[in-house]
ZADO-1210 file (C-alpha; in nm, 4 decimals, padded with zeros to 6 digits):
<atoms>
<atom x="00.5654" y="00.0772" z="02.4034" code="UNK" pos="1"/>
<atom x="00.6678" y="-00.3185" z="02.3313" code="UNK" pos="2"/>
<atom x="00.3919" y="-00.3242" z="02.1008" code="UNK" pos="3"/>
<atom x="00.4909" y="00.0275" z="01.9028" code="UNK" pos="4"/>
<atom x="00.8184" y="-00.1377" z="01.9124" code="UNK" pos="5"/>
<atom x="00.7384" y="-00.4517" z="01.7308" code="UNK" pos="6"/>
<atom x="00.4975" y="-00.2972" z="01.4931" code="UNK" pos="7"/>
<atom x="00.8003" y="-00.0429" z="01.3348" code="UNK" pos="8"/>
<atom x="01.0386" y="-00.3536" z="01.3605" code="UNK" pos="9"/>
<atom x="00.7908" y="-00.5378" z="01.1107" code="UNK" pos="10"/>
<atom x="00.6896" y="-00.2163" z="00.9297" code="UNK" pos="11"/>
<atom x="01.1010" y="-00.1741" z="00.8904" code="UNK" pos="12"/>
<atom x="01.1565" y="-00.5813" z="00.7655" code="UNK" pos="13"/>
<atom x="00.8265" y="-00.5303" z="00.5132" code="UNK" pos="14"/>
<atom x="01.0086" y="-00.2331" z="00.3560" code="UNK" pos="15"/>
<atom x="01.3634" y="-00.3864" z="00.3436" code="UNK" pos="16"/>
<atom x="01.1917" y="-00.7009" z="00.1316" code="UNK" pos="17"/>
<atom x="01.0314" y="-00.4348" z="-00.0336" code="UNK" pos="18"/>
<atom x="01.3619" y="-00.2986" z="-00.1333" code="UNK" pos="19"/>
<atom x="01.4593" y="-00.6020" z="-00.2742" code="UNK" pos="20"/>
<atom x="01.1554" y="-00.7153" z="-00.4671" code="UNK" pos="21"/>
<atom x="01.1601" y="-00.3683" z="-00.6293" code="UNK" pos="22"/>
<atom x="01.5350" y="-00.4044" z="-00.7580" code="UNK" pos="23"/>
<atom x="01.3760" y="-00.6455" z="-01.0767" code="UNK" pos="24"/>
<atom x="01.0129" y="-00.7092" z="-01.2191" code="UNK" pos="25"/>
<atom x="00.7748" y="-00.7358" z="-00.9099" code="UNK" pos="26"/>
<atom x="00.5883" y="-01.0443" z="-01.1311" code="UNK" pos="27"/>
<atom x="00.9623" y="-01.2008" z="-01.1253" code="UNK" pos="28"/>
<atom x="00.9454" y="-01.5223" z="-00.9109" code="UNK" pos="29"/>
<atom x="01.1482" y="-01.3984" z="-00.5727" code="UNK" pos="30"/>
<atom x="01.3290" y="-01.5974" z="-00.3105" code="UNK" pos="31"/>
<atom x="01.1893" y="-01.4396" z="00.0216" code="UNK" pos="32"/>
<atom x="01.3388" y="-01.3998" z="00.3305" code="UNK" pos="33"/>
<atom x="01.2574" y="-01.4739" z="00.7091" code="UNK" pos="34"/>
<atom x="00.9366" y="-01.4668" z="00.7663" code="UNK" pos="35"/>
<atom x="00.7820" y="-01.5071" z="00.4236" code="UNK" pos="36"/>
<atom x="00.9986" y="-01.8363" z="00.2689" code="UNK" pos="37"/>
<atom x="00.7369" y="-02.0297" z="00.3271" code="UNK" pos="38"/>
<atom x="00.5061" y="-01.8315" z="00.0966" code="UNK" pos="39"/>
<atom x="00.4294" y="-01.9149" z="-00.2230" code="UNK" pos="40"/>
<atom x="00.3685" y="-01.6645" z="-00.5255" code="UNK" pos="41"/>
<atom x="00.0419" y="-01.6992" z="-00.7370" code="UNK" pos="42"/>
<atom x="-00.0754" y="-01.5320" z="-01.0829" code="UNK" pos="43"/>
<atom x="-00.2859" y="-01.2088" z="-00.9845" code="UNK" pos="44"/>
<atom x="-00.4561" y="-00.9949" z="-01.2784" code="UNK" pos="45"/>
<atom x="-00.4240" y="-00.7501" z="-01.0585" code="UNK" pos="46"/>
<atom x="-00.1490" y="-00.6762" z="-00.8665" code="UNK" pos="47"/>
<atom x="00.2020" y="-00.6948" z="-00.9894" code="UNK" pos="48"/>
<atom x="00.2999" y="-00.9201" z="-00.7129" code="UNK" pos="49"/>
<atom x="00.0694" y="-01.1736" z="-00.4644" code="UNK" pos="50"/>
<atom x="00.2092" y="-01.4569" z="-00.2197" code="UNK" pos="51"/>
<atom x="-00.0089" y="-01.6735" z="-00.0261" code="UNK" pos="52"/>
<atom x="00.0937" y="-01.9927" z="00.2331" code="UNK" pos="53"/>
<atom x="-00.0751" y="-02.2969" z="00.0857" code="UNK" pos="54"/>
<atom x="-00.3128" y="-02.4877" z="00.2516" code="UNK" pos="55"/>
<atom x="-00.4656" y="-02.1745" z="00.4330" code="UNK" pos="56"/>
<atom x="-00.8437" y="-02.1376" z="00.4709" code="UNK" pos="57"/>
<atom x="-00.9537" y="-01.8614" z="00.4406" code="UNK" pos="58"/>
<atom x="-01.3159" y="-01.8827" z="00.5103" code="UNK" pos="59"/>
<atom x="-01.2482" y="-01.9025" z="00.8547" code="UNK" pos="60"/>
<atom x="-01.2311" y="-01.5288" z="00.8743" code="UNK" pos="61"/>
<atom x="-01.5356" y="-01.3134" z="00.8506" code="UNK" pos="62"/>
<atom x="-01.4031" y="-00.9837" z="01.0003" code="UNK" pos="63"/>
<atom x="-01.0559" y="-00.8166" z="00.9959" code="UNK" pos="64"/>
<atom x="-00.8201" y="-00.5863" z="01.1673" code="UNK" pos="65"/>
<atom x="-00.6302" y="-00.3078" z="00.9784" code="UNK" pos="66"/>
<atom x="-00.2998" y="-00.1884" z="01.1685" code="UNK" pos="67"/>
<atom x="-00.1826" y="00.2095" z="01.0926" code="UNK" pos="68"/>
<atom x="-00.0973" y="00.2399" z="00.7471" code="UNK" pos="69"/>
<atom x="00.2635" y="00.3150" z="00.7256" code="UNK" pos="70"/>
<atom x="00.3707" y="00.5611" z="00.4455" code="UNK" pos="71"/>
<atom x="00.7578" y="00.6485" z="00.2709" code="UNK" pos="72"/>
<atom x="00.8690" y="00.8496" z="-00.0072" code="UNK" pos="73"/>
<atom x="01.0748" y="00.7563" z="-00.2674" code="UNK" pos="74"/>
<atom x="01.4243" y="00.8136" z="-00.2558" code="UNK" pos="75"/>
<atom x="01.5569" y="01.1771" z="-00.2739" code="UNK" pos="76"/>
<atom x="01.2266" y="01.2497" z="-00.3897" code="UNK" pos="77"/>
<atom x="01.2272" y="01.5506" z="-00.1838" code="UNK" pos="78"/>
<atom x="01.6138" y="01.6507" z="-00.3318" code="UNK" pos="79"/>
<atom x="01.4732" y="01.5783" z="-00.6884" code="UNK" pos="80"/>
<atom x="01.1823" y="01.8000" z="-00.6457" code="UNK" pos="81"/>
<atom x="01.3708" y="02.1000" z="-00.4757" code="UNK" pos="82"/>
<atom x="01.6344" y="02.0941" z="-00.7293" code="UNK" pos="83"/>
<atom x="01.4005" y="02.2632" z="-01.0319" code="UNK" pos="84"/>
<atom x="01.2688" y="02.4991" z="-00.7632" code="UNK" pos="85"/>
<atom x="01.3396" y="02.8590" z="-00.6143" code="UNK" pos="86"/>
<atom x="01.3870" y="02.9045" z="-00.2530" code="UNK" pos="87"/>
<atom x="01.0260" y="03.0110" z="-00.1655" code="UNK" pos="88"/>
<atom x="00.8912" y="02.6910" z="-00.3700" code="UNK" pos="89"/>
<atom x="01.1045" y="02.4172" z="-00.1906" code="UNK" pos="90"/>
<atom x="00.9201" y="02.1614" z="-00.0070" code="UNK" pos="91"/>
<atom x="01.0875" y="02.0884" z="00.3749" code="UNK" pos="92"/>
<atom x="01.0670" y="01.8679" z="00.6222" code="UNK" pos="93"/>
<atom x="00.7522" y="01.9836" z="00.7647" code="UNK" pos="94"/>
<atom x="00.6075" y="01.9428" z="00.4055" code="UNK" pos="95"/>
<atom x="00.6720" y="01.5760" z="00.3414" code="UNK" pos="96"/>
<atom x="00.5095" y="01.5060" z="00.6917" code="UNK" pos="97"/>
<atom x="00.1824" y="01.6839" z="00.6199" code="UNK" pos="98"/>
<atom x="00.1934" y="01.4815" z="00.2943" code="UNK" pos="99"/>
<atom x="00.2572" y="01.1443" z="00.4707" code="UNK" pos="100"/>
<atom x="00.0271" y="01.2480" z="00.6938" code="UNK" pos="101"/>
<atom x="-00.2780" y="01.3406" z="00.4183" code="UNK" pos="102"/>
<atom x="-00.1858" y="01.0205" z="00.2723" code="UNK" pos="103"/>
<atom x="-00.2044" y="00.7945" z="00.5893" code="UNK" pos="104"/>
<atom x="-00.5078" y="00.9351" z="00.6525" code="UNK" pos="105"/>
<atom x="-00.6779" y="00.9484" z="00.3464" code="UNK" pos="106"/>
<atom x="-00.6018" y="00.5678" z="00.2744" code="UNK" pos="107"/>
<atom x="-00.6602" y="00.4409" z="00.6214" code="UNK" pos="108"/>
<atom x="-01.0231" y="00.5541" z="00.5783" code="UNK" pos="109"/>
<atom x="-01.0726" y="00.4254" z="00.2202" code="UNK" pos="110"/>
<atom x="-00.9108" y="00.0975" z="00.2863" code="UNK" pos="111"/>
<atom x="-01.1580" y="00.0471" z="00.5902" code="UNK" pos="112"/>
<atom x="-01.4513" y="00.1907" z="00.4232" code="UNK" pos="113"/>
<atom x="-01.3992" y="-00.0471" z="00.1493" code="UNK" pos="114"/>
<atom x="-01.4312" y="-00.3786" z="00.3363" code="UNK" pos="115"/>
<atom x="-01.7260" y="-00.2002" z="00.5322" code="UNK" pos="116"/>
<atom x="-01.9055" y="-00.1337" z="00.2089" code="UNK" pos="117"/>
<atom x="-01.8823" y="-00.5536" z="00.1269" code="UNK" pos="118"/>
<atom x="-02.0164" y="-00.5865" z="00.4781" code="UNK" pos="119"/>
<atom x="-01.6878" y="-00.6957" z="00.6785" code="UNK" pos="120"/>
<atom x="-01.6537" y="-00.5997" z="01.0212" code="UNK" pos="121"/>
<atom x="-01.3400" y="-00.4096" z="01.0685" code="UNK" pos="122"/>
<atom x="-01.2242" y="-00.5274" z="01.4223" code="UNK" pos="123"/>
<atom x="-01.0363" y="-00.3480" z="01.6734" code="UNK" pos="124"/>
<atom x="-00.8647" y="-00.6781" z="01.8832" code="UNK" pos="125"/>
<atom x="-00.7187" y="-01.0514" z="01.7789" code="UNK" pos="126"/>
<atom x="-01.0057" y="-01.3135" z="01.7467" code="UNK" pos="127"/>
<atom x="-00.9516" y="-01.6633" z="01.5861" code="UNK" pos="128"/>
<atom x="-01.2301" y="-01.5240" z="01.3034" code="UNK" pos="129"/>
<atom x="-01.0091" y="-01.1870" z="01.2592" code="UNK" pos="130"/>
<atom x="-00.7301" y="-01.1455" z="00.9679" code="UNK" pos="131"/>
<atom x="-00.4828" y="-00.9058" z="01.0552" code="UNK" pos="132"/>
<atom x="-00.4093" y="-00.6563" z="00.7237" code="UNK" pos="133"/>
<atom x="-00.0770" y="-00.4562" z="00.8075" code="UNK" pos="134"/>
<atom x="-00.0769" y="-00.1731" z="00.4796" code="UNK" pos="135"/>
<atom x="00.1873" y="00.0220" z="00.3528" code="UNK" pos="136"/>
<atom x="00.2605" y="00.2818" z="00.1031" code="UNK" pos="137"/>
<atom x="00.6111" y="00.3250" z="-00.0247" code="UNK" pos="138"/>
<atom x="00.8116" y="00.5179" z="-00.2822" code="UNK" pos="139"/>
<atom x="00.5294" y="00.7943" z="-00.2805" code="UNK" pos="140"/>
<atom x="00.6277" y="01.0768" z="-00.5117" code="UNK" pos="141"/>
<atom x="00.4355" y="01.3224" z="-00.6287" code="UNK" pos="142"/>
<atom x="00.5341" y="01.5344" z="-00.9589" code="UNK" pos="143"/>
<atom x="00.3918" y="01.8425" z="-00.8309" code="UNK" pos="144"/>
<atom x="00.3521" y="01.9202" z="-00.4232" code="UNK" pos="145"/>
<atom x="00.2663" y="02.2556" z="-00.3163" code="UNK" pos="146"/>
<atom x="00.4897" y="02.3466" z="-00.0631" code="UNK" pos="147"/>
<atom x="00.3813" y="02.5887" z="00.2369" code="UNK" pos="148"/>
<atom x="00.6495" y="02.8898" z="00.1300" code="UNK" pos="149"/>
<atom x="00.5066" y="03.2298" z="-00.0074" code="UNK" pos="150"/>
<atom x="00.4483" y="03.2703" z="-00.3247" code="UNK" pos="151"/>
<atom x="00.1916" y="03.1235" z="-00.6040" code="UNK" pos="152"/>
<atom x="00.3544" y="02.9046" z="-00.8602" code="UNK" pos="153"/>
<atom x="00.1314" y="02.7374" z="-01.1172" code="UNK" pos="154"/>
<atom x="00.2350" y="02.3443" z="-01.2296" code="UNK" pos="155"/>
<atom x="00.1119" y="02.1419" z="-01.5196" code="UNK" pos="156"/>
<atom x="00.1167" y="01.7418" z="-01.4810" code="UNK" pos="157"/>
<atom x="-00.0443" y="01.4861" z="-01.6767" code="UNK" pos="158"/>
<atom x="-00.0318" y="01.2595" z="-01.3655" code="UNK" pos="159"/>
<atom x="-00.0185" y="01.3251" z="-01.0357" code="UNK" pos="160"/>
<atom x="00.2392" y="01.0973" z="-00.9109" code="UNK" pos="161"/>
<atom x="00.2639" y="00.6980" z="-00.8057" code="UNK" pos="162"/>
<atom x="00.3531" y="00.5276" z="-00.5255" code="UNK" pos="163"/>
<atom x="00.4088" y="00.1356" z="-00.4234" code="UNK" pos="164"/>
<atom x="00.1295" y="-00.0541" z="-00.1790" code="UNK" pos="165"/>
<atom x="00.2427" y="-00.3557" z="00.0307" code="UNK" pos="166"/>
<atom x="00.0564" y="-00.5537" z="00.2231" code="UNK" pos="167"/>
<atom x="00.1063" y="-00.8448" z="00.4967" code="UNK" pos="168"/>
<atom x="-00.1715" y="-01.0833" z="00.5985" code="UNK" pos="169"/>
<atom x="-00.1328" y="-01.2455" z="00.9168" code="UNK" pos="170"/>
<atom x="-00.3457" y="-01.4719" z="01.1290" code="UNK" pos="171"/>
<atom x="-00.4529" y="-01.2027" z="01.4195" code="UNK" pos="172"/>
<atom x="-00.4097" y="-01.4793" z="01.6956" code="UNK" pos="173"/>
<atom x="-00.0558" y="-01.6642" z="01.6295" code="UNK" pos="174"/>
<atom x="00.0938" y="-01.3536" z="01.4203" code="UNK" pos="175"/>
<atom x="00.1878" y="-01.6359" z="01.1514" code="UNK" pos="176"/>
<atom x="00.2035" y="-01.4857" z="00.7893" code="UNK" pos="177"/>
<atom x="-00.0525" y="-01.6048" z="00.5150" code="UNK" pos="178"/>
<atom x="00.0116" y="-01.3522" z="00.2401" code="UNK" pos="179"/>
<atom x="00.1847" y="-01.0652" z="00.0594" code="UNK" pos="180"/>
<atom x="00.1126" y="-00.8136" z="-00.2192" code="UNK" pos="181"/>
<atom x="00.2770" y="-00.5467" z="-00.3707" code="UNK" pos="182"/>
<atom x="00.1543" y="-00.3709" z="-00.6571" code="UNK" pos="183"/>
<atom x="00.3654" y="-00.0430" z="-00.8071" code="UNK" pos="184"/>
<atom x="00.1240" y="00.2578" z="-00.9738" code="UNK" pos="185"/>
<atom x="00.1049" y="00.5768" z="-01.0882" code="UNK" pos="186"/>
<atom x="-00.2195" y="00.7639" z="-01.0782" code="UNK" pos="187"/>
<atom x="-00.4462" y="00.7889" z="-01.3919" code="UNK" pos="188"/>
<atom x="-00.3161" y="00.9920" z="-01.6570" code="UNK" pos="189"/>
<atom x="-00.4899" y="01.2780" z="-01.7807" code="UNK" pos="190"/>
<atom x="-00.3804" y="01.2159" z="-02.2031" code="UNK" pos="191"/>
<atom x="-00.2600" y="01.6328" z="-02.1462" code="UNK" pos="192"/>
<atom x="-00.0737" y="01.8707" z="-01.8707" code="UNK" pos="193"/>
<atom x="-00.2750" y="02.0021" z="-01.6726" code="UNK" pos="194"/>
<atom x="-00.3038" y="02.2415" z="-01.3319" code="UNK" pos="195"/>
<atom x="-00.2354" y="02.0750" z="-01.0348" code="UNK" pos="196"/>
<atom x="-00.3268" y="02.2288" z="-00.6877" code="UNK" pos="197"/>
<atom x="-00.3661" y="02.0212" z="-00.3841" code="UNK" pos="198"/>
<atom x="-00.6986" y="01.9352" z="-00.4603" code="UNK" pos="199"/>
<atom x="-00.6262" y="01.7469" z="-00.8050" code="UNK" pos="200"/>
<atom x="-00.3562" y="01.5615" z="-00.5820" code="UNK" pos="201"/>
<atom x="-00.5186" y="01.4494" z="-00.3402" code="UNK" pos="202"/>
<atom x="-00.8555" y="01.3311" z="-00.5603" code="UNK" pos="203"/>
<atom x="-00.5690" y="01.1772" z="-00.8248" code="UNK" pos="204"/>
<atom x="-00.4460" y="00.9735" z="-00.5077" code="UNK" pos="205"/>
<atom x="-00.7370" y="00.9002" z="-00.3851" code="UNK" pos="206"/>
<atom x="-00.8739" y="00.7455" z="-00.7008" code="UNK" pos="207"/>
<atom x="-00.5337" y="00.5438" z="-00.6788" code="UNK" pos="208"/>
<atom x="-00.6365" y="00.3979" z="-00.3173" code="UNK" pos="209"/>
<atom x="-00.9569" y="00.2649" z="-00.3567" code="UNK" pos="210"/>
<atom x="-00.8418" y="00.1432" z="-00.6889" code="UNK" pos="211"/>
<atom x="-00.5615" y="-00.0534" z="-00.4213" code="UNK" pos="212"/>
<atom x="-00.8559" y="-00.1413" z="-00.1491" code="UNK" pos="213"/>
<atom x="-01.1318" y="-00.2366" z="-00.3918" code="UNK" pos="214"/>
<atom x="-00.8670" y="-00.4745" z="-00.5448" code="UNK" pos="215"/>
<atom x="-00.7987" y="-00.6256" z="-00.1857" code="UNK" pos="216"/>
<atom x="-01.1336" y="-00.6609" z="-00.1264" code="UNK" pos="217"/>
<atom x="-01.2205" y="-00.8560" z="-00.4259" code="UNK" pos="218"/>
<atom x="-00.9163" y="-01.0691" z="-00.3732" code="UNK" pos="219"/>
<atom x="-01.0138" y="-01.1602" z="00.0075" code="UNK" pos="220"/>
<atom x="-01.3281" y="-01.2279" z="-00.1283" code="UNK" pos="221"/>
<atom x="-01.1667" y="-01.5080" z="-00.3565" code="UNK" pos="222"/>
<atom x="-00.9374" y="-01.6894" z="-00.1278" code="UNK" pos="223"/>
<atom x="-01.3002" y="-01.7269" z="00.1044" code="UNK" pos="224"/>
<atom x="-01.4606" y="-01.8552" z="-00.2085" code="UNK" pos="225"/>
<atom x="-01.1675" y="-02.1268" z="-00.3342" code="UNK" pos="226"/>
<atom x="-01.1002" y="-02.3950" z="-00.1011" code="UNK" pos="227"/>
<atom x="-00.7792" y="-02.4268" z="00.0715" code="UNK" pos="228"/>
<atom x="-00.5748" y="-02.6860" z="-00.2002" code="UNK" pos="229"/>
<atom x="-00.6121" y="-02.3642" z="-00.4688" code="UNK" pos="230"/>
<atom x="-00.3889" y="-02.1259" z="-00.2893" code="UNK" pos="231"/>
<atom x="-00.0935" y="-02.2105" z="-00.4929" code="UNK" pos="232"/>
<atom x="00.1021" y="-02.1841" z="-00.7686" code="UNK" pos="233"/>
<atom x="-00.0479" y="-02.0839" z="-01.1136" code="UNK" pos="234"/>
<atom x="-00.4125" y="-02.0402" z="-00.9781" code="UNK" pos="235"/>
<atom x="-00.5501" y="-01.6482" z="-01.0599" code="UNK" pos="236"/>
<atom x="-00.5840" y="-01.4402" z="-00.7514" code="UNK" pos="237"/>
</atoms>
């Protein structure tokens, strides 16, 4: 329970900064809060948004740990949607949560299978050669959900939807923080409208993730390849 309790209580903090990094341009230099002011932001191609603590290195971890992926939607995003709907076509409650729920899922495996594929050992428990990867993904909207009411309805898009991904890097032994990104997306567009069913939703989002994981890959890859004096300001990441 103490450790459920402290993950949401970081999960909670990670989306509050998130909050407030959103607000202006994500590439924008920030002043962060408690724990990240000691971070430092770097130039990513990218992402819109990467931190690192100087001086780490990186090299010293060859496997790492991936906590629950945490998933929100955006703001009113379920009003929005219901408002240009009939009754039989709203999405509830129960809706969202099978969403979130597809989407934690879905991302949790391609995140993992993505550092598996580059031969990293994804760890289950803390070890001194273990980096601790907390993932989030917040602001999820999607332009056309199907909701579980009665009734066919048939939905053109040209994209499916976007979200926001945030993650936290921590040593996996001391818990101290060694980086942040957060990159803001909207799924591939199509160039025309066209039908959207479950099935183009969740392949458009899935394309999105491993877009997201392939990225973090390649970037944990770099930090192990530069030593630790070029994690900071101005170097590409």
């Amino acid at each position: 329970m103490a450790k459920q309790t402290m993950r949401t209580f970081r999960v909670r903090r990670l989306l509050f900064l998130l909050g407030a990094l959103v607000s202006g341009p994500l590439a924008a230099a920030t002043a962060l809060q408690a724990p990240y002011e000691d971070l430092v932001q770097v130039r990513s191609r990218n992402l819109d948004a990467v931190y690192l603590l100087p001086g780490v290195d990186f090299r010293v971890y060859s496997k790492v740990m991936i906590d629950p992926v945490q998933v929100s939607f955006r703001k009113d995003w379920v009003k929005e949607t219901n408002r240009s709907r009939g009754v039989s076509q709203r999405i509830d409650a129960q809706d969202a949560e099978q969403i979130a729920q597809t989407a934690r899922s879905g991302f949790e495996a391609i995140f993992a299978g993505a550092f598996k594929k580059k031969g990293y050992e994804v760890a289950t428990a803390p070890a001194v050669d273990v980096l601790r990867l907390s993932p989030a993904i917040a602001n999820l909207y999607i332009n056309a959900p199907l909701s579980s009411g009665p009734g066919v309805s048939r939905t053109y898009t040209v994209e499916a939807g976007g979200a926001t991904f945030v993650l936290e890097v921590r040593d996996s032994t001391t818990g101290a923080v060694l980086g942040l990104a957060i990159d803001k997306r909207a799924t591939r567009r199509s160039g025309q409208a066209t039908l959207t069913s479950s099935v183009t939703n969740r392949t458009d989002f899935a394309d999105l993730f491993t877009r997201w994981a392939d990225i973090c890959v390649k970037g944990f890859e770099q930090v192990k390849a530069a030593a630790p004096s070029d994690a900071g300001p101005g170097k590409k990441g």
